[in-house]
Structure formats: structure tokens, C-alpha cells
N, C-alpha and C positions, 0 to 999 in steps of 0.2 A: 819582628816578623812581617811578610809581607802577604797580601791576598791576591786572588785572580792572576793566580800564575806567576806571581811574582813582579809583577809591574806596580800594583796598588798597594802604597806603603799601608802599613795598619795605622790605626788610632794612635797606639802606643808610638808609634816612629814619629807620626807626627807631632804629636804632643811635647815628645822628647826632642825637636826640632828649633820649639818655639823661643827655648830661651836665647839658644845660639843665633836665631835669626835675630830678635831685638836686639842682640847686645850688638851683633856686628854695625859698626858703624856706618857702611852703607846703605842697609838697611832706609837707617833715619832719612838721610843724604837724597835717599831714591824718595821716600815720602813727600819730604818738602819742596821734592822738582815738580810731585805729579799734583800735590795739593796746590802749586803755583797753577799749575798748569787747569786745573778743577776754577780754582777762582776766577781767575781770566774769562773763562770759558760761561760760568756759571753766571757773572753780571752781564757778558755781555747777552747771551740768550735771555736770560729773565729782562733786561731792561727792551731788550728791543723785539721781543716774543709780546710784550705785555702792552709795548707802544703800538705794535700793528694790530694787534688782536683788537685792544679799544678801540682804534680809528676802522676797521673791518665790520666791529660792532655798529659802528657810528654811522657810517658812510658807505652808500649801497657802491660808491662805485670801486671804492678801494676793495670791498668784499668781493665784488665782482670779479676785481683783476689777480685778485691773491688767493682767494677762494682753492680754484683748483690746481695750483701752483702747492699748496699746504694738504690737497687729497694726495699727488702724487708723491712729494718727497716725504709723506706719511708711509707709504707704499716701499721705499728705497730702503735697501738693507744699508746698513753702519758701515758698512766693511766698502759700497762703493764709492761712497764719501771720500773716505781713506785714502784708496787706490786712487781718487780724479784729483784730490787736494795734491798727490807726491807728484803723478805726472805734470800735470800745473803748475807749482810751486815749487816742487822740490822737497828734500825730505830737512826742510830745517824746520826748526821747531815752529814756526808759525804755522806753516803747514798743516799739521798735527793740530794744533787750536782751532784754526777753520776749519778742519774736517771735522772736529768734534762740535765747535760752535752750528754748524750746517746740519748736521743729525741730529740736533738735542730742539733748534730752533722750532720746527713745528711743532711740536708736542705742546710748549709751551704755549703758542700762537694758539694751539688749536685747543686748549683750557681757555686760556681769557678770550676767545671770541664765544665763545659759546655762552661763557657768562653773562656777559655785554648782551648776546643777544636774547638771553631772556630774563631780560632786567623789567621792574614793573613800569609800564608805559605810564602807568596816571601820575607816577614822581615826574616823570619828563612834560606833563601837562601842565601840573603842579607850576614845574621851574618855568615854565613858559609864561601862566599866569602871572605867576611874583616879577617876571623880567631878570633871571638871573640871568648875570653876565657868564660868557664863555668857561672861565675860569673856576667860576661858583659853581655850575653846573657841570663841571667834571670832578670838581672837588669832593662838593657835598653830597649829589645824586648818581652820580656812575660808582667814584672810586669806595663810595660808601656802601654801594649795593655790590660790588666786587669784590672787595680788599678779600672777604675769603679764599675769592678764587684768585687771587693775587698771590695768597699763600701757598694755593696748590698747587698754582703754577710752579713758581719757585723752590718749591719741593721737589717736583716733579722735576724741573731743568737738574736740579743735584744731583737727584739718584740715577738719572738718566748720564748725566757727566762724568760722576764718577764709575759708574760699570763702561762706558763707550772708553772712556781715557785707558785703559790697561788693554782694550784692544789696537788702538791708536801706536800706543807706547812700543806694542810688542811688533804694531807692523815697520812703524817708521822711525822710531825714535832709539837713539842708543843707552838716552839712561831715564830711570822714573821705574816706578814699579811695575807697570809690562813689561818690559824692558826685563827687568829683574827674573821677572815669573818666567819669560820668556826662556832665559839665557839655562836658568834650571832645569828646564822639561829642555834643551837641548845637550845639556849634560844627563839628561835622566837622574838627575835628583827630584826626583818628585815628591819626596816627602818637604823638602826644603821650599820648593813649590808651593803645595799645599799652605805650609806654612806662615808664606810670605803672602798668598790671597790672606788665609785669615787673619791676620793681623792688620791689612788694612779694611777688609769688609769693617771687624771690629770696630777700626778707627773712623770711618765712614758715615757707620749705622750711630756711632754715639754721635757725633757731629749732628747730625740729622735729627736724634732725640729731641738731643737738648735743646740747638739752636731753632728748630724752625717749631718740636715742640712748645718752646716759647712763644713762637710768633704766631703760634694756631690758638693754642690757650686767650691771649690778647685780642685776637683779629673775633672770636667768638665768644667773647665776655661779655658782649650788649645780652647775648643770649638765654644768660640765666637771669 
């Protein structure tokens, strides 16, 4: 049965949906294009969200210049990212990763600066007195008083990556699970739709558990 007039499959359609959807082979096929595409997307924001954000923290003038450059594209909806990466680029699949890498990047940026900048100033006295070298002193006194928010960041570029990647998919790309959701709600199968989001939210949110669970548990064990 269906509700709302007949558009909004039930519970039961959906439910009833889910096995046909795993078994079908493309299913998997469309996962492991968009989780490609998730990784790609997700190191290169965290590494280099996390490298500006500390040197931003560090350094009034690089904060200066990138400062309001990370207010605005904070501001910027997903979807125009999207549309300037295709006209630009084109709709091959790179395209698609920078748009997503481009919308996920401030978020990140904009956690690890904030950390950086209210980090305790008498460790950076501290390291001055003892004469830590450059290295020591990002090692031991920044990355030490951040790695939390290292985590969170990193967290945050995922969840951010994997919800922005199925709008990506669905505007530019022909295969991946937007893509997939996409091609459904244009047949009006919306129960198979349904479907195929939750099976990968599923896939997603456990990914997320477990792994960065892990790296949160770790990162805050000095703590107890």
C-alpha cells in the first residue's frame, strides 16, 4: 500500500524493497563507485582543510587572507559548487570530486582553525623557553592540543562528503548511488528509492561508528 495519495510508498513496500535492492548487482557496483569517490574527496579535504586551518591558526597573515574567503564559501549552497565545477570542467568525473572536495573544504578548515586558535598560549611560552625546534613544536604542543579537533574535523569532512556525493551523483554523474536514487524517482519507483538511500545512509553511519568511533575513543584516552 501506499500513502499521501499514493506517491509515498509505505513502510511495508519499502521494507519489502530492500532485499531486491542488495541482491541486485548494481546496487554494490554503484557503492564502490561512490565510496571511491567519498575517499578521494574525504583525504583530500581533511588533509588540506587541516593544513590551512593550523597555518590560519598560526599565522595572522594567512588567517587574514583566507579568513573571509572560508566566511563566504561557508555561506555557498552545495548545489552551486556543482553547477560552476560542470560548467568549468565538465561533467567527467573529476569534476564531480572538486565540486564535492570545494563544499566539504570549509567546514573542515573552519574546525581546525578555531582549535588552533584557542589553544593554551603558556604551552607556546613553555616551547619558546625550552627552544623547541619548528617541528617539536607542531608536533608536541599544537598537534597535541588539536588531535581532538583533528578528529572532528575528519568526521565532519565524511558526513559532510558522503550526504554532498549523492547530490553530486545525481546532478552530474551517470553512475554511483545518486546516480542510482536519481534514475528511480525518475521512473517513480520511489519505494526502490527509498530503499537504496537507506542502505547506503546504513553503510555510511556504520563506517562512521566504527571507524572514526575508534579514532575518538584514542584521540581522548589521555582523558580518563
Amino acid at each position: 500500500g501506499v500513502a499521501s495519495g499514493g506517491w509515498v510508498p509505505s513502510i511495508f513496500a519499502v521494507v519489502a524493497k530492500l532485499g531486491p535492492v542488495i541482491a541486485e548487482p548494481s546496487t554494490l557496483s554503484n557503492m564502490w563507485i561512490t565510496t571511491y569517490r567519498i575517499l578521494i574527496a574525504f583525504v583530500a579535504t581533511t588533509i588540506v582543510g587541516s593544513l590551512l586551518g593550523i597555518a590560519m591558526g598560526l599565522n595572522k597573515s594567512f588567517e587574514a587572507f583566507f579568513r573571509p574567503l572560508v566566511v563566504i564559501s561557508l555561506a555557498i549552497p552545495d548545489p552551486v559548487y556543482i553547477i560552476f565545477a560542470i560548467l568549468i570542467l565538465g561533467t567527467d568525473e573529476s569534476s564531480g570530486i572538486i565540486a564535492l572536495a570545494l563544499a566539504v573544504l570549509p567546514f573542515v578548515l573552519n574546525v581546525v582553525h578555531s582549535a588552533v586558535k584557542s589553544r593554551d598560549s603558556q604551552l607556546d611560552g613553555m616551547a619558546t623557553v625550552y627552544r623547541f625546534g619548528r617541528r617539536r613544536y607542531l608536533t608536541e604542543v599544537i598537534i597535541g592540543q588539536v588531535g581532538p579537533a583533528l578528529i572532528v574535523a575528519a568526521r565532519t569532512s565524511f558526513a559532510f562528503c558522503w550526504k554532498v556525493v549523492v547530490l553530486v551523483e545525481a546532478i552530474s554523474q551517470p553512475l554511483g548511488v545518486g546516480s542510482q536514487i536519481y534514475t528511480a524517482f525518475r521512473l517513480l519507483r520511489f519505494d526502490e528509492m527509498i530503499a537504496i538511500a537507506l542502505v547506503f545512509i546504513v553503510l555510511m553511519r556504520v563506517v562512521d561508528t566504527v571507524a572514526f568511533g575508534y579514532l575518538e575513543r584514542r584521540a581522548l584516552a589521555w582523558a580518563r
